[in-house]
VEXDO-220029 format. One record per residue: residue number from 1; residue in three letters; x, y, z of N, C-alpha, C in turn. Coordinates in steps of 0.1 Angstrom, whole numbers. Example, Ala and Ser with C-alpha at 12.3 -4.5 7.8 and 13.67 -1.06 7.14 Angstrom:
<nodes>
{node 1, ala, {132, -57, 78}, {123, -45, 78}, {132, -33, 78}},
{node 2, ser, {128, -22, 71}, {137, -11, 71}, {129, 0, 79}},
</nodes>
This chain:
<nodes>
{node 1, unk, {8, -12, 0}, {0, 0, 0}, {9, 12, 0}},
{node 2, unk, {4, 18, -9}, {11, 36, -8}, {5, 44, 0}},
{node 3, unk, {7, 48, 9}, {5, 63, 18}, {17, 75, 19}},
{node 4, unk, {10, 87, 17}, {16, 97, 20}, {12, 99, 39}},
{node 5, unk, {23, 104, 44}, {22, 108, 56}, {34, 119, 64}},
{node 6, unk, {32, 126, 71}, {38, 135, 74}, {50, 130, 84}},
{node 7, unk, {63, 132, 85}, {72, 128, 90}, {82, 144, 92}},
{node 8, unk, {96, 138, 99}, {104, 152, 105}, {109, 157, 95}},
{node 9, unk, {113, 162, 92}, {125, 164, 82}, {139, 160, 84}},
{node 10, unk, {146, 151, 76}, {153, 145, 81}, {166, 156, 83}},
{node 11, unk, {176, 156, 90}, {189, 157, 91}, {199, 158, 80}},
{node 12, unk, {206, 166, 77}, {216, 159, 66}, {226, 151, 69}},
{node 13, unk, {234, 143, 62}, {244, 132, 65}, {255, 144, 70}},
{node 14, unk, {264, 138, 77}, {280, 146, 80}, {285, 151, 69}},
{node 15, unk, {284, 145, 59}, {290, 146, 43}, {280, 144, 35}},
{node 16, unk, {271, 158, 35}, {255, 158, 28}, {250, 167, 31}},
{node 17, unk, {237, 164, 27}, {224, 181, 19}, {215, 173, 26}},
{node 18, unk, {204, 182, 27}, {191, 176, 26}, {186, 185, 10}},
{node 19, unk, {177, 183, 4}, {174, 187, -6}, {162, 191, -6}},
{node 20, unk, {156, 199, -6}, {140, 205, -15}, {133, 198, -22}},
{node 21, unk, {124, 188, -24}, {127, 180, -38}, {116, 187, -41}},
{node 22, unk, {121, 190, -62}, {111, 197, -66}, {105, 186, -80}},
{node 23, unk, {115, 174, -81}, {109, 168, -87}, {114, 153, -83}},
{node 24, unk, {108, 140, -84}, {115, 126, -82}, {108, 116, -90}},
{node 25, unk, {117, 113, -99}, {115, 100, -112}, {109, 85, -101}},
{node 26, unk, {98, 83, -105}, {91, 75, -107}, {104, 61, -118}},
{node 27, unk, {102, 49, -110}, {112, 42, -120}, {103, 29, -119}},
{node 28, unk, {105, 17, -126}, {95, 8, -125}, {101, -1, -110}},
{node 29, unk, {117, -2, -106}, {116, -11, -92}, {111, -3, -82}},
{node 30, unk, {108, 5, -80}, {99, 10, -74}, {84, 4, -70}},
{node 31, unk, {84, 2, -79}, {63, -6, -77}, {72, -22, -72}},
{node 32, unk, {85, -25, -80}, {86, -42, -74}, {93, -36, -56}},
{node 33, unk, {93, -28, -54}, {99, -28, -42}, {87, -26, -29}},
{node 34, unk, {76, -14, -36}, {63, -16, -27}, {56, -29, -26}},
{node 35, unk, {58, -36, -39}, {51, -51, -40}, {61, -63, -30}},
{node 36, unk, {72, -60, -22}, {81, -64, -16}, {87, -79, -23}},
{node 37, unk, {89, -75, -39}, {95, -80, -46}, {113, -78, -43}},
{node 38, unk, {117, -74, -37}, {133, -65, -36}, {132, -69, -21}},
{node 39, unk, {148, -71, -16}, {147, -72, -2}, {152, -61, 3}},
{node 40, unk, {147, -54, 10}, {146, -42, 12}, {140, -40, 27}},
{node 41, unk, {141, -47, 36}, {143, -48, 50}, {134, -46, 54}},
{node 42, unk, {124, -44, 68}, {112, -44, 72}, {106, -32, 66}},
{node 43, unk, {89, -30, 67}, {86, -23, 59}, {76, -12, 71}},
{node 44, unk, {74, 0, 70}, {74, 11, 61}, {88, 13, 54}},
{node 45, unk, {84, 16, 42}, {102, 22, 33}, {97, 32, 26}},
{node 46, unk, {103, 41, 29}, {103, 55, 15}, {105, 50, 5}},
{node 47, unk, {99, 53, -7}, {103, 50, -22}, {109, 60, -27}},
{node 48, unk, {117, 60, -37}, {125, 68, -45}, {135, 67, -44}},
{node 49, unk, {146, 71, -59}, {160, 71, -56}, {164, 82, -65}},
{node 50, unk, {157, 85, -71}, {161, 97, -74}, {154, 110, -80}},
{node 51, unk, {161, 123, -79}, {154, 134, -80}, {167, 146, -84}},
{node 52, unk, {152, 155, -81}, {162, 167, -84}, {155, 183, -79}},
{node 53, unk, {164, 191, -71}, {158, 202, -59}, {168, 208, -64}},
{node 54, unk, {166, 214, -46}, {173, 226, -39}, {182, 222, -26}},
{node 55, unk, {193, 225, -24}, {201, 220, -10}, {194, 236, -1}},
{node 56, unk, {184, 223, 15}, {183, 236, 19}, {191, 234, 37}},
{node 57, unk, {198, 224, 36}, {207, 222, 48}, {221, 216, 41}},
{node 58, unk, {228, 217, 49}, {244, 212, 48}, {249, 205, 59}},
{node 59, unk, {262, 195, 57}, {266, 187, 71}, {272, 189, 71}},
{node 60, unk, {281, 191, 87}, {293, 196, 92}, {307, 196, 85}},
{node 61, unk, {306, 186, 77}, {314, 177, 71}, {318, 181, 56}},
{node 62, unk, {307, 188, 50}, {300, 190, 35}, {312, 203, 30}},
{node 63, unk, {320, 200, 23}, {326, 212, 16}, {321, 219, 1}},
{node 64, unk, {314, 207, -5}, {313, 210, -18}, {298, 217, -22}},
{node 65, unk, {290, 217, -12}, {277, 221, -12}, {271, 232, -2}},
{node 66, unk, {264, 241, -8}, {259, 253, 0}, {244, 254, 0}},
{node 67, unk, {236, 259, 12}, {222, 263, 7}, {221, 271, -5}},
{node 68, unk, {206, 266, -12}, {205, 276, -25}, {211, 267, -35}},
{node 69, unk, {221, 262, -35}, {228, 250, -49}, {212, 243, -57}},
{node 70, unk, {214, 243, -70}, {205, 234, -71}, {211, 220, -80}},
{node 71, unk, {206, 206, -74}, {213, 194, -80}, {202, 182, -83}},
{node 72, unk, {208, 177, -86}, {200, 169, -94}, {204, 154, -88}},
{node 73, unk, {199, 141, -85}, {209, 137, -73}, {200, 123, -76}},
{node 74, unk, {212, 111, -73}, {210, 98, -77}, {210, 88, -67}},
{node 75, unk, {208, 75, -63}, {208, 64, -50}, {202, 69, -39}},
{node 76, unk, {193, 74, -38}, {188, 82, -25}, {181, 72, -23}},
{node 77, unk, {172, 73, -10}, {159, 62, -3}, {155, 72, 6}},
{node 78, unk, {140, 69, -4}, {128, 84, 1}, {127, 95, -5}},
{node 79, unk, {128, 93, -19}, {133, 104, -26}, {114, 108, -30}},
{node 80, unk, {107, 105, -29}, {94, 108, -32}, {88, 114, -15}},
{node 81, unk, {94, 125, -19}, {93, 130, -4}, {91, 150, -8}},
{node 82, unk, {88, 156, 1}, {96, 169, 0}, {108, 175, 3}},
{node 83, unk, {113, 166, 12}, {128, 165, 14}, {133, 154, 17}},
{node 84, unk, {147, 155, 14}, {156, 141, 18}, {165, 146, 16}},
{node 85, unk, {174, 132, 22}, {190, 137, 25}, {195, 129, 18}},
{node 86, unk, {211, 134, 11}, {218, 128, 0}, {232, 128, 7}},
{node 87, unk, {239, 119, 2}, {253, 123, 5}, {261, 130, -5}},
{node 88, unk, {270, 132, -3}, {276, 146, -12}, {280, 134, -29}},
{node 89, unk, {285, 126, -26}, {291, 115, -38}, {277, 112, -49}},
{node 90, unk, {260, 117, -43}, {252, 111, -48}, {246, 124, -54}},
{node 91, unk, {252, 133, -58}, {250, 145, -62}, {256, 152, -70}},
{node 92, unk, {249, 158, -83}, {257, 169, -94}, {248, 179, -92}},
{node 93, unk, {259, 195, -99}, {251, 206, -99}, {239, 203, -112}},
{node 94, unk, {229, 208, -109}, {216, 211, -117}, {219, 226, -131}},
{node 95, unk, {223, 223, -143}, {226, 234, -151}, {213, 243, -151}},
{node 96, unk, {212, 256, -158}, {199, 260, -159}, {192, 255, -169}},
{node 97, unk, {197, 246, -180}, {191, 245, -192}, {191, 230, -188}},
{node 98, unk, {186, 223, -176}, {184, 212, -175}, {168, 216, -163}},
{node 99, unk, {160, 215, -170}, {143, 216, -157}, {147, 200, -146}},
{node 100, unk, {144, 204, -137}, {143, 199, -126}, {131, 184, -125}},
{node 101, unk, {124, 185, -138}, {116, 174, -139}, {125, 166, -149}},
{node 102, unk, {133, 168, -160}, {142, 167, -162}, {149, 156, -159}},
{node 103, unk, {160, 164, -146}, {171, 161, -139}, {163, 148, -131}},
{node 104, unk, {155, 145, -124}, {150, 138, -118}, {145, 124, -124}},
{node 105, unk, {142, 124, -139}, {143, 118, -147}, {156, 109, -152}},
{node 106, unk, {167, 116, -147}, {177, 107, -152}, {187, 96, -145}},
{node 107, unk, {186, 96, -135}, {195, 83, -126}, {191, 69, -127}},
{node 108, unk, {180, 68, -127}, {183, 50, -131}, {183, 49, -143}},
{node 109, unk, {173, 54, -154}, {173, 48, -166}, {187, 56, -175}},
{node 110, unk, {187, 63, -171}, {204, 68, -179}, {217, 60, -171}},
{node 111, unk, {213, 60, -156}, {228, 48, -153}, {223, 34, -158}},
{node 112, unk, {215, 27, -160}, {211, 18, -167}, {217, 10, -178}},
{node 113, unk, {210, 23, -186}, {217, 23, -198}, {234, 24, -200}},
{node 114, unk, {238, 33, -198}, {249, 35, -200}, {259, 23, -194}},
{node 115, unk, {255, 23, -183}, {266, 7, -178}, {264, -4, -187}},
{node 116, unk, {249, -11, -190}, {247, -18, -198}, {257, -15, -212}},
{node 117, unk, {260, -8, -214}, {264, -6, -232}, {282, -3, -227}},
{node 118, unk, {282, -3, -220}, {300, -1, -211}, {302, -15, -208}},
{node 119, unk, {289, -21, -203}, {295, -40, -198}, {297, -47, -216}},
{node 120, unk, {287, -43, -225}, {289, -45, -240}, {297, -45, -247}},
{node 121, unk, {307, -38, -241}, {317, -29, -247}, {315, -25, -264}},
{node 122, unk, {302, -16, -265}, {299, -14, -274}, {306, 0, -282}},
{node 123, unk, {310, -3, -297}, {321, 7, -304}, {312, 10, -314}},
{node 124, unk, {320, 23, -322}, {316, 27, -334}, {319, 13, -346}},
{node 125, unk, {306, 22, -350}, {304, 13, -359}, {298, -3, -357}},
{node 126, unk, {293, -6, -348}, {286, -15, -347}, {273, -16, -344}},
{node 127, unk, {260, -26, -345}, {249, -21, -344}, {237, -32, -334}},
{node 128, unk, {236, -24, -326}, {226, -26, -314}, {214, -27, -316}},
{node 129, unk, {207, -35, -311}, {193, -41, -312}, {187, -32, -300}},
{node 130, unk, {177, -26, -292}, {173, -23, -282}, {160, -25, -284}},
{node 131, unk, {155, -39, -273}, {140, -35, -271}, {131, -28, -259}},
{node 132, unk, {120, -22, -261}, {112, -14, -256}, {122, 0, -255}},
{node 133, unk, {126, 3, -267}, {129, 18, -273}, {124, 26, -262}},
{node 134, unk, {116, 29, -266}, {107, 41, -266}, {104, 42, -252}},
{node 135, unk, {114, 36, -240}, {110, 36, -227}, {123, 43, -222}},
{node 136, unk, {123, 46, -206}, {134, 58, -205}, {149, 48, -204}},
{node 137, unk, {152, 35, -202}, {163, 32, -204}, {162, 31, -220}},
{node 138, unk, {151, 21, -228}, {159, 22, -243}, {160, 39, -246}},
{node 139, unk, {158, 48, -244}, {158, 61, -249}, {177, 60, -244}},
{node 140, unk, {174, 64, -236}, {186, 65, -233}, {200, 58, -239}},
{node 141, unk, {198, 48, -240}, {206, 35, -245}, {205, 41, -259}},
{node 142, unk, {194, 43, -269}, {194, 51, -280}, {203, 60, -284}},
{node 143, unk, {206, 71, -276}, {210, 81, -277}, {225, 79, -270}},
{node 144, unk, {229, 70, -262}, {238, 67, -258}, {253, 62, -269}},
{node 145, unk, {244, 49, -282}, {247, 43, -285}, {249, 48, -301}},
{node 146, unk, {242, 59, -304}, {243, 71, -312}, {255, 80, -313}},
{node 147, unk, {257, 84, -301}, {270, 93, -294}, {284, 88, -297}},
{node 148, unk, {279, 74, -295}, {294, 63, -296}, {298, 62, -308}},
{node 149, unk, {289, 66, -320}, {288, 58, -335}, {283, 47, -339}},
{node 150, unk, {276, 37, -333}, {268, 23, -333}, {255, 26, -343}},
{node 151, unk, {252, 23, -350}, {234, 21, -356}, {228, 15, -349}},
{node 152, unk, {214, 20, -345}, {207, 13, -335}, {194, 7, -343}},
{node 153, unk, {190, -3, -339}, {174, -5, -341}, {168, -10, -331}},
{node 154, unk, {153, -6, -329}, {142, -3, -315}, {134, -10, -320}},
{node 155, unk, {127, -18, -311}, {115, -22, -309}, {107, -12, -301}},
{node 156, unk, {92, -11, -310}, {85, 0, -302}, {74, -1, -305}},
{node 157, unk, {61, 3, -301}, {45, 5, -306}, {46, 13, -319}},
{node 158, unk, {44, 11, -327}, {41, 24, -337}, {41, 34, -331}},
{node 159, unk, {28, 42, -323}, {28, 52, -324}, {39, 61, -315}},
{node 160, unk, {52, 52, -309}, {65, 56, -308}, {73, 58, -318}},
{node 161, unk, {72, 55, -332}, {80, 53, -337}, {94, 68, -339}},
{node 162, unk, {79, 75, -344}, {85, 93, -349}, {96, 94, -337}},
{node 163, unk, {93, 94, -325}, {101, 96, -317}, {113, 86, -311}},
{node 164, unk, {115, 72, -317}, {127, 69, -316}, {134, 70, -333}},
{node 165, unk, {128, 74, -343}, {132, 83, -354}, {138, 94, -351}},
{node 166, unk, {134, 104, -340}, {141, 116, -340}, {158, 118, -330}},
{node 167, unk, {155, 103, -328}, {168, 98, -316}, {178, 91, -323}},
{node 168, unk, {173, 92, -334}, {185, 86, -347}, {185, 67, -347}},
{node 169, unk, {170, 62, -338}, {168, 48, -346}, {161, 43, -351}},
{node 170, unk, {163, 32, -358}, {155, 25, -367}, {142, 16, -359}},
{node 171, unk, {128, 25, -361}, {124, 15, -353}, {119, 5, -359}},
{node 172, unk, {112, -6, -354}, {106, -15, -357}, {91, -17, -350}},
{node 173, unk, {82, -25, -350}, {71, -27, -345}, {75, -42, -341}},
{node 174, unk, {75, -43, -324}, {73, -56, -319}, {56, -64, -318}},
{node 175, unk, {57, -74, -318}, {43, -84, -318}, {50, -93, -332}},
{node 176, unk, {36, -99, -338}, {40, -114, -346}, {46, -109, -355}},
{node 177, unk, {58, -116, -360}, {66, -111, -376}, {75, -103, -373}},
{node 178, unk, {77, -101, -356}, {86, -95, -351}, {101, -99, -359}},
{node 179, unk, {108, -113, -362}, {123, -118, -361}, {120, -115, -376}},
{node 180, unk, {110, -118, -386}, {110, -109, -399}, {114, -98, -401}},
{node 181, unk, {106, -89, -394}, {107, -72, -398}, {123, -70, -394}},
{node 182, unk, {131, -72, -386}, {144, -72, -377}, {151, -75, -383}},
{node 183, unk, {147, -88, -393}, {160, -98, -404}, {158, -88, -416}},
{node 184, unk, {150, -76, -419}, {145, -69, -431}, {157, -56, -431}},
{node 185, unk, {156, -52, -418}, {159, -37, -414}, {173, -45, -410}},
{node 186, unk, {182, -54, -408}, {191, -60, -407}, {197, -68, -406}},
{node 187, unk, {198, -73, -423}, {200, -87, -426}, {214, -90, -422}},
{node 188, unk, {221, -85, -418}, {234, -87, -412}, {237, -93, -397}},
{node 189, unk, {221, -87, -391}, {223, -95, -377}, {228, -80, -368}},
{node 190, unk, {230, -82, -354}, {236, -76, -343}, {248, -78, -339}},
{node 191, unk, {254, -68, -330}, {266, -70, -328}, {264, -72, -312}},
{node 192, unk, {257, -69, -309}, {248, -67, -290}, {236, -62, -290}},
{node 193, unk, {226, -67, -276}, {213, -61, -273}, {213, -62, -263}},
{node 194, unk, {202, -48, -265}, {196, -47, -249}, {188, -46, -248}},
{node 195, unk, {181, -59, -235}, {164, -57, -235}, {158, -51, -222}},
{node 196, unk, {158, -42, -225}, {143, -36, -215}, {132, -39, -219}},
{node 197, unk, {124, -51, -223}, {114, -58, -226}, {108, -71, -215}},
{node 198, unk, {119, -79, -218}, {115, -93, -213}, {104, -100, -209}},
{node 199, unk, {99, -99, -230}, {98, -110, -233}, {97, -122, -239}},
{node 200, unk, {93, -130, -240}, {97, -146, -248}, {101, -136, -260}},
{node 201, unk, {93, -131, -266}, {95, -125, -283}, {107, -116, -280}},
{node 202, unk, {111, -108, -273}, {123, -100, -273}, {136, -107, -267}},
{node 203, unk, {137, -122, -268}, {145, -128, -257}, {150, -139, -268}},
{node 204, unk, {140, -139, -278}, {140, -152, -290}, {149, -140, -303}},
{node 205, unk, {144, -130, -306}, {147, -125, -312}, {161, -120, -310}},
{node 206, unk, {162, -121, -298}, {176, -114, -294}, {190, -126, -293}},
{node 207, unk, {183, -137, -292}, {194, -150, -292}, {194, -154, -310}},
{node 208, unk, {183, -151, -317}, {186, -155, -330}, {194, -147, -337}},
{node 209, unk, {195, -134, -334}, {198, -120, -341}, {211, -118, -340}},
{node 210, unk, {214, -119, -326}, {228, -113, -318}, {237, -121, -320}},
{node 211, unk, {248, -117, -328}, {259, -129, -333}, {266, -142, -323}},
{node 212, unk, {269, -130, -310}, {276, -136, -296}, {268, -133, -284}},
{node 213, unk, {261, -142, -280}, {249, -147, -269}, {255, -139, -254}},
{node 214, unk, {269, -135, -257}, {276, -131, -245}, {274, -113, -245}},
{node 215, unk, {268, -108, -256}, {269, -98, -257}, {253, -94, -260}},
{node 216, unk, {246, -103, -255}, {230, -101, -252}, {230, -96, -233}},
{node 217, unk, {222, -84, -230}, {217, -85, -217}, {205, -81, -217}},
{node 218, unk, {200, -84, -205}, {185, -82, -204}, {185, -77, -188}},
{node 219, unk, {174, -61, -188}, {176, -63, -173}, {162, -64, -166}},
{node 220, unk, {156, -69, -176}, {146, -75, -171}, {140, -88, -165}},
{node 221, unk, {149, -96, -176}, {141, -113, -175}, {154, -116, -165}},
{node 222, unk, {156, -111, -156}, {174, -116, -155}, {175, -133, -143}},
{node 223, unk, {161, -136, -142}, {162, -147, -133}, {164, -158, -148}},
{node 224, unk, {161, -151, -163}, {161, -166, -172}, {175, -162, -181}},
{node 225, unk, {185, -155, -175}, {196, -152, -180}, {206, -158, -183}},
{node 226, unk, {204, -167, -172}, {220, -179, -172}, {213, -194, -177}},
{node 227, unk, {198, -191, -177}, {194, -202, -187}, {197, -202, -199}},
{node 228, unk, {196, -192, -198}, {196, -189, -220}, {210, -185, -220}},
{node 229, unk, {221, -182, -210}, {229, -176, -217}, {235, -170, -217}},
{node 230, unk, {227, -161, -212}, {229, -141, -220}, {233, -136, -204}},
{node 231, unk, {237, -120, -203}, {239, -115, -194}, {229, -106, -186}},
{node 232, unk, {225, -106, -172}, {217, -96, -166}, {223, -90, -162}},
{node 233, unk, {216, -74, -156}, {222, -68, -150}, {210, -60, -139}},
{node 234, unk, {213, -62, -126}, {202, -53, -121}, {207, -48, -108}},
{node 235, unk, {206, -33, -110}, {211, -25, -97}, {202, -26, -87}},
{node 236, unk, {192, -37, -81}, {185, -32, -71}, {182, -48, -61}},
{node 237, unk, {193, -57, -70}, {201, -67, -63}, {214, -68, -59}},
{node 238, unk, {219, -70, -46}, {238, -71, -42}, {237, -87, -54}},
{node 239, unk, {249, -83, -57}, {254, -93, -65}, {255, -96, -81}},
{node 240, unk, {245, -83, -84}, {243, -84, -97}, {249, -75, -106}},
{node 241, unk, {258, -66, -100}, {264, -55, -108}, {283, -59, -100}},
{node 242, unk, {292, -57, -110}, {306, -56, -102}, {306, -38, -95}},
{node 243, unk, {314, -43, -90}, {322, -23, -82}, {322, -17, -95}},
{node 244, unk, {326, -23, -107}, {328, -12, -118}, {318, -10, -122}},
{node 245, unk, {308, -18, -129}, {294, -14, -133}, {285, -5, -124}},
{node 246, unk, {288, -7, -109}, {284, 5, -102}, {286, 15, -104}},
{node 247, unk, {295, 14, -103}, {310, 30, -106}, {299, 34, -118}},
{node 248, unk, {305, 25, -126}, {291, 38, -144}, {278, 38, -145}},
{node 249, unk, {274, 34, -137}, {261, 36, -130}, {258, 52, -124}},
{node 250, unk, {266, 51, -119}, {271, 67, -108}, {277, 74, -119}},
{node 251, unk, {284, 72, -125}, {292, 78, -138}, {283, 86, -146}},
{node 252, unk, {273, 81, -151}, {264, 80, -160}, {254, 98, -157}},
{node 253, unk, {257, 99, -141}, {243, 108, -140}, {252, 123, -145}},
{node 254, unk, {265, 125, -143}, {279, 136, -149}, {275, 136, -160}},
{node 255, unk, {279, 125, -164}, {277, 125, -182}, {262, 132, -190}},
{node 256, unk, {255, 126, -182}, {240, 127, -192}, {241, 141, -188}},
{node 257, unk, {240, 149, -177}, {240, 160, -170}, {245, 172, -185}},
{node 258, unk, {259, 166, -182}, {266, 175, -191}, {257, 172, -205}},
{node 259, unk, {256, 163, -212}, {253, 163, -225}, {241, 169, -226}},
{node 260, unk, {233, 170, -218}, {218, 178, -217}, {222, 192, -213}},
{node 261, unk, {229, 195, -208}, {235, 213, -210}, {240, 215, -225}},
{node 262, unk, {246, 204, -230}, {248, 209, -243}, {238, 207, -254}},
{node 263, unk, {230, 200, -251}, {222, 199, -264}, {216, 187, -268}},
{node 264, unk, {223, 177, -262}, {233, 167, -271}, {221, 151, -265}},
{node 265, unk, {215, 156, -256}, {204, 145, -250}, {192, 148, -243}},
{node 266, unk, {184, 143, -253}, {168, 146, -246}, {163, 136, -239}},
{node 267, unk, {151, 144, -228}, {143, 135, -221}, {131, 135, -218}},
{node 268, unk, {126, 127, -223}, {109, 129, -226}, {102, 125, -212}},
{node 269, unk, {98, 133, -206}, {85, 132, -199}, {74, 130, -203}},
{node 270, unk, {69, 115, -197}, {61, 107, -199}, {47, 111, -193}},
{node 271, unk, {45, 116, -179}, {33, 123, -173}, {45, 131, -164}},
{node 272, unk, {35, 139, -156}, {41, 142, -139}, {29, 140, -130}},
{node 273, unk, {26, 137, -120}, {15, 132, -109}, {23, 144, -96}},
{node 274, unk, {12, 151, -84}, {17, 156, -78}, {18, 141, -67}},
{node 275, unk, {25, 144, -60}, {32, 141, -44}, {15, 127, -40}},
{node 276, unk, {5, 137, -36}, {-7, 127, -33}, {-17, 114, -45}},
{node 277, unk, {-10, 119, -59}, {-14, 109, -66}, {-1, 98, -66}},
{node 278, unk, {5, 91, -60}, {18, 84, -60}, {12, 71, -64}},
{node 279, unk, {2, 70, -56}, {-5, 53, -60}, {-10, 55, -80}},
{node 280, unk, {-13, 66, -81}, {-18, 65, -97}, {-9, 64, -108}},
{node 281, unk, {4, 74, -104}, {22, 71, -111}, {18, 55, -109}},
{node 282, unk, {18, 52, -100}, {22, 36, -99}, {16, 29, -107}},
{node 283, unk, {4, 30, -112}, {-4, 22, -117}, {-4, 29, -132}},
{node 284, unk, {-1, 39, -135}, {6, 41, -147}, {21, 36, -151}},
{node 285, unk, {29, 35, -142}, {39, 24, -144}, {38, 10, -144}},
{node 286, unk, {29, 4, -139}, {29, -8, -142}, {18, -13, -155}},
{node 287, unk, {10, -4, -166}, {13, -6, -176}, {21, -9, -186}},
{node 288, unk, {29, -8, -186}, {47, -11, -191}, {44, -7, -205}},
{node 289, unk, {39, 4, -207}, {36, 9, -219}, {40, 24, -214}},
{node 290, unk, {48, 26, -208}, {51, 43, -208}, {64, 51, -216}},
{node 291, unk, {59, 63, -223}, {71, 65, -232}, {77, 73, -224}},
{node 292, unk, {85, 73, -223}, {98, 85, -213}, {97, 81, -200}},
{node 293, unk, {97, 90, -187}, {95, 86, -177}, {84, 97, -167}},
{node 294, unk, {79, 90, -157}, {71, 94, -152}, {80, 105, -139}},
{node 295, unk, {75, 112, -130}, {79, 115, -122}, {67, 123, -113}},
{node 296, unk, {73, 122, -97}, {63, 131, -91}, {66, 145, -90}},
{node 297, unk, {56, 155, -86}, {63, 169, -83}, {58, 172, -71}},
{node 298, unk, {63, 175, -63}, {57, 175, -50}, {52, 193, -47}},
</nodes>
């Protein structure tokens, strides 16, 4: 059950902010974490991990951060709040030409992606399969995988298409005739994929397509990963990411940061819900039909 309820305002860490939150990304482990899918310790738990405010406290300890800063800020717990506390390592400045619904938008499904295509070791000139495009990790991974020099092709609904067209990929329409349309648009096959789908059809397609089964991951189906093969990856299990894939996980929120001051990466907001509709975000997330990403605004 989701309830909003009134609590203290927390404290900032020794080496930390508390933040303002003026906006906090809605991500899909979220709903598996209220559904106590995730081990995640006794429950009441704040949801959220990430957002993006205002610093309106500082810790004794804190050099890098002042009241007034505004950042944009990753791995939190409780981030669907009006305030919470970050530590200083879980935090970049907020540019002005980055909106704050934005910024809040981008820590899981941009560290997602980007580690995913880092564990690939994916190069120019090679070309990537990504299913469920048109969602905030394949977006990401899109535009990721673009930047590098890779040709991409998406699985997506039609009426996504225009818009993983404007992200420089080739989409496709998943359902029957799926491994057809795919062998049309690339008779050559893949060099890697990534599925934010998982499933049977995006998992068959992706072991027939992809030349080396080792260069398939999925971070969705990842309990049928080492049956088939392929690789998972999921930040919201110990054990399933190395120290380094963390690391560009964390990496990931600098980068996109920057490239969205310059121009160079968009982010589509999918709805926004205030603070007291949280249960309805939710249940617009577990459609798994959402393009961009959702977020609250409190």
């Amino acid at each position: 059950m989701l309830e909003v309820v009134d609590v203290e305002r927390p404290a900032p860490p020794d080496d930390g902010v508390v933040i303002e939150v003026r906006a906090a990304g809605v991500n899909p482990v979220d709903t598996k974490v209220r559904r106590g899918l995730r081990g995640n310790g006794p429950l009441p738990i704040g949801l959220g991990s990430d957002a993006a405010g205002v610093v309106v406290a500082v810790g004794p300890a804190t050099t890098r951060w002042t009241v007034g800063d505004e950042v944009v800020a990753r791995g939190l717990t409780g981030a669907y709040a009006t305030h919470v506390a970050a530590g200083s390592a879980h935090l970049v400045r907020r540019p002005p030409a980055l909106g704050h619904t934005q910024g809040a938008a981008i820590g899981v499904p941009a560290g997602t992606a980007y580690q995913v295509l880092r564990s690939l070791k994916l190069t120019e000139g090679e070309a990537l399969l990504v299913h469920a495009g048109s969602g905030g990790v394949g977006q990401a991974a899109v535009q990721f995988a673009r930047l590098w020099g890779a040709t991409v092709v998406a699985t997506a609904r039609p009426a996504n298409h225009d818009r993983l067209r404007a992200l420089g990929a080739t989409p496709v329409a998943y359902g029957e005739g799926l491994l057809d349309r795919l062998r049309r648009v690339a008779p050559g096959g893949f060099d890697a994929t990534l599925d934010a789908a998982g499933t049977d059809e995006a998992l068959l397609t992706s072991l027939t397509l992809t030349r080396d089964p080792d260069r398939i991951a999925t971070v969705v189906a990842v309990e049928q990963a080492a049956t088939l093969g392929i690789r998972a990856f999921s930040g919201s299990r110990p054990g399933w990411l190395s120290d380094e894939e963390r690391a560009w996980r964390a990496e990931a929120l600098q980068v996109t940061v920057d490239l969205a001051r310059q121009d160079r990466f968009s982010i589509e907001i999918a709805a926004g819900y205030p603070l007291d509709a949280v249960a309805e975000a939710h249940r617009h997330s577990e459609t798994t039909h959402v393009r961009g990403k959702i977020v609250l605004v409190p």
